[in-house]
C-alpha positions as CSV (number, residue, x, y, z in Angstrom):
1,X,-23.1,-45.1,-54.7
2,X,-26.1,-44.0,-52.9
3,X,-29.4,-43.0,-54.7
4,X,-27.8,-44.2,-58.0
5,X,-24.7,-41.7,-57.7
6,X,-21.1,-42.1,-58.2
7,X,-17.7,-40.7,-56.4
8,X,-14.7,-39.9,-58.1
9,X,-11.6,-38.9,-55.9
10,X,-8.4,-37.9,-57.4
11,X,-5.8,-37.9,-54.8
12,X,-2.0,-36.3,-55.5
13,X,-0.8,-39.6,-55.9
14,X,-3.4,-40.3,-58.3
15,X,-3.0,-37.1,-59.7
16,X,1.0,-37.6,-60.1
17,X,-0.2,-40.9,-61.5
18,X,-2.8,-40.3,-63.9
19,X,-1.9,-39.7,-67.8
20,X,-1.0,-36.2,-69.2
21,X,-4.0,-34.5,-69.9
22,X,-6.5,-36.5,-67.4
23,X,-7.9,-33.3,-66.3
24,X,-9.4,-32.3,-69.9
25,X,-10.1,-36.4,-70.0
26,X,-12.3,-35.6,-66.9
27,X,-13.6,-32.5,-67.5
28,X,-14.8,-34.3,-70.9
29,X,-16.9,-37.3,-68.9
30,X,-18.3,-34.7,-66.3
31,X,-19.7,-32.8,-69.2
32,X,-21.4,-36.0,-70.3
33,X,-22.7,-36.9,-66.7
34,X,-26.2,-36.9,-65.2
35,X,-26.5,-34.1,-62.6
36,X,-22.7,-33.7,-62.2
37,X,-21.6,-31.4,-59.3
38,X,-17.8,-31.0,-58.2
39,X,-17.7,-30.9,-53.8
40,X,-14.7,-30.0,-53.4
41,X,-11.4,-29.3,-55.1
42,X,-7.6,-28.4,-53.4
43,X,-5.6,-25.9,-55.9
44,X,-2.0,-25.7,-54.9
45,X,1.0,-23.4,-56.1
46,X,4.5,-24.8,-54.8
47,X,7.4,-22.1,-54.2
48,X,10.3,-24.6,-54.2
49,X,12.9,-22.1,-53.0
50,X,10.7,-19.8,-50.4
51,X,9.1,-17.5,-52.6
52,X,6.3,-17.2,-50.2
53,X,6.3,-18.3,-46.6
54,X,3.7,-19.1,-44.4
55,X,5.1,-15.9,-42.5
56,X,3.9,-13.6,-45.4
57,X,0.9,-15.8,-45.5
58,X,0.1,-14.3,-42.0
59,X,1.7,-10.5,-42.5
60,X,-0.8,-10.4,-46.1
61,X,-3.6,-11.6,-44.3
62,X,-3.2,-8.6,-41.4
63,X,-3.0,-6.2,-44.1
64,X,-6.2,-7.3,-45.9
65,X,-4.9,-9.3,-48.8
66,X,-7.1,-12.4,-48.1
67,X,-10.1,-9.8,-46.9
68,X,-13.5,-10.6,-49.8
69,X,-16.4,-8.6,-49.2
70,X,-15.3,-6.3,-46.2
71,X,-14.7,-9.1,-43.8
72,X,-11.0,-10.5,-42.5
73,X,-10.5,-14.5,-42.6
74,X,-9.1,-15.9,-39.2
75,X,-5.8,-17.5,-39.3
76,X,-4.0,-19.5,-37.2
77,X,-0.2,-20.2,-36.8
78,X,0.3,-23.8,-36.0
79,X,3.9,-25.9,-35.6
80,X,6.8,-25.9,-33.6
81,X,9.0,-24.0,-35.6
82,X,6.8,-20.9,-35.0
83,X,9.1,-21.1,-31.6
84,X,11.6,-22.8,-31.6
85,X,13.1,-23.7,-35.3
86,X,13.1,-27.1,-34.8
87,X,13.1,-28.1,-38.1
88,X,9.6,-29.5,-38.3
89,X,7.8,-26.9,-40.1
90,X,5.1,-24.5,-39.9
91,X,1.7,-24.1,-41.4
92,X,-0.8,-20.5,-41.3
93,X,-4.4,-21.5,-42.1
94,X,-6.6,-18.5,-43.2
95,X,-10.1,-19.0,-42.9
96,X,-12.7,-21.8,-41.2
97,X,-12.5,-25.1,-42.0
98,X,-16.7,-25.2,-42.5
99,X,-16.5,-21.9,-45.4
100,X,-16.1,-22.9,-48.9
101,X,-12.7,-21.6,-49.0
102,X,-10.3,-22.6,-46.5
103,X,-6.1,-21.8,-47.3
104,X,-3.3,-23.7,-46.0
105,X,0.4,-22.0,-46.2
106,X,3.0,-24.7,-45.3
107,X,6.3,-26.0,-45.8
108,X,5.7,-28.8,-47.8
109,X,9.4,-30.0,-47.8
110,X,9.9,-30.0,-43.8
111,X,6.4,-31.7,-44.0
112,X,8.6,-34.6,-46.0
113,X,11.5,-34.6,-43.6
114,X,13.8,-32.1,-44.8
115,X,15.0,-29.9,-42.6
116,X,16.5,-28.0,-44.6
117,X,14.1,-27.6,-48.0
118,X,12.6,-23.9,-48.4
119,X,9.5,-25.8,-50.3
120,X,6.4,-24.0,-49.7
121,X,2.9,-25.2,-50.6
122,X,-0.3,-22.5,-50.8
123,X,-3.2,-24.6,-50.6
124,X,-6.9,-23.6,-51.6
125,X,-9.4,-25.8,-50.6
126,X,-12.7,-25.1,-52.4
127,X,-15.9,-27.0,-50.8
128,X,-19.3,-27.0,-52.7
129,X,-21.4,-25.1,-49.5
130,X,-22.2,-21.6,-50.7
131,X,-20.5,-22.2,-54.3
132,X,-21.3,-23.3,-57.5
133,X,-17.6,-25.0,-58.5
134,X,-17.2,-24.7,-61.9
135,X,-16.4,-27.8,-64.0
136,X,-13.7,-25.4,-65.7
137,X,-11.7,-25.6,-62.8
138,X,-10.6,-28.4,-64.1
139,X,-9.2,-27.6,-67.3
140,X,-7.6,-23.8,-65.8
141,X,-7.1,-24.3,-61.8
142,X,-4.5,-21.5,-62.0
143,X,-7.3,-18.9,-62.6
144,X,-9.3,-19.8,-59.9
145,X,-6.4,-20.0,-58.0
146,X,-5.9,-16.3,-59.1
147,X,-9.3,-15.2,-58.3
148,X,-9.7,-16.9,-55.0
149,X,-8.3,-14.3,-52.9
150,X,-6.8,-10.2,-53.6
151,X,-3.2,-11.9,-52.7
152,X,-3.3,-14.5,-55.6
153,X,-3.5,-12.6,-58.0
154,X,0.3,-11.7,-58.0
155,X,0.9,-15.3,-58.9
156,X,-1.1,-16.0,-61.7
157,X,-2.0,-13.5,-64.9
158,X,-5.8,-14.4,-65.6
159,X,-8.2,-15.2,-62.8
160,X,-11.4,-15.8,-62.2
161,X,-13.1,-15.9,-58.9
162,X,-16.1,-18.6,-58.0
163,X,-19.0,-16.4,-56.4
164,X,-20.7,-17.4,-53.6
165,X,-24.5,-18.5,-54.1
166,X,-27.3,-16.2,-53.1
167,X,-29.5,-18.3,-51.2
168,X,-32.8,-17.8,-50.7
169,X,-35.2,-17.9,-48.2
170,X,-38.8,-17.9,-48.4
171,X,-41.1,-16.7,-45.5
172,X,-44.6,-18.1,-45.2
């Protein structure tokens, strides 16, 4: 890689792919690494049969259950069916895609092709801009799932939350 660096990507296939127990495999060689630092990691809890809907995803957001630190995330309604109930699916995305923690709530299953399927997908993205991402994220996503946002924590019993960095700045 550049300056004598290296990349690993894990994508879903790879993930669905991999071995049962890569994660504590990776976790392991991280631990061993030379300045190791995780950019960015997407944790995901699937409601197969509607559990959660992106709709809730936008009424918890109005009432404050993605709010951290006093301030409301955007969100955004994006798809057809929002409308019209075409079949195609919709997606509500709380918070900007530049924060470190960006949420996608979308029906995974119309995203496949079925018009039918009540799959839903919550989506975290994490991104390494004003947080430290722990290597342990690895070994318990679910917690920082949990932690991520006041609304998790209904879906998951122990959570931990990632702080944001204070930065620094000095004057001269």
């Amino acid at each position: 890689g550049q300056n004598n660096t290296m990349l690993i990507e894990v994508t879903a296939t790879g993930c669905n792919a991999a071995s049962d127990g890569w994660e504590l495999r990776l976790y392991n060689f991280i631990l061993q690494a030379v300045r190791p630092k995780i950019t960015r990691i997407d944790i995901a809890k699937d409601f197969f049969q509607g559990e959660y809907t992106p709709e809730q995803a936008k009424s918890d957001r109005l009432a404050g259950k993605f709010t951290n630190h006093h301030m409301m995330p955007d969100g955004e309604s994006v798809g057809t069916d929002w409308e019209s109930n075409n079949g195609k699916g919709k997606t509500y995305y709380v918070g900007s895609r530049e924060s470190s923690k960006y949420v996608r709530v979308y029906e995974k299953g119309k995203q496949l092709g079925d018009k039918e399927s009540q799959w839903v997908r919550f989506e975290i993205e994490f991104k390494a801009k004003d947080i430290v991402i722990p290597f342990e994220v690895l070994t318990v996503p679910g917690e920082y799932f949990g932690g991520a946002y006041p609304v998790c924590a209904q879906f998951q019993k122990k959570a931990k939350r990632i702080e944001a960095v204070k930065k620094n700045l000095e004057l001269t």
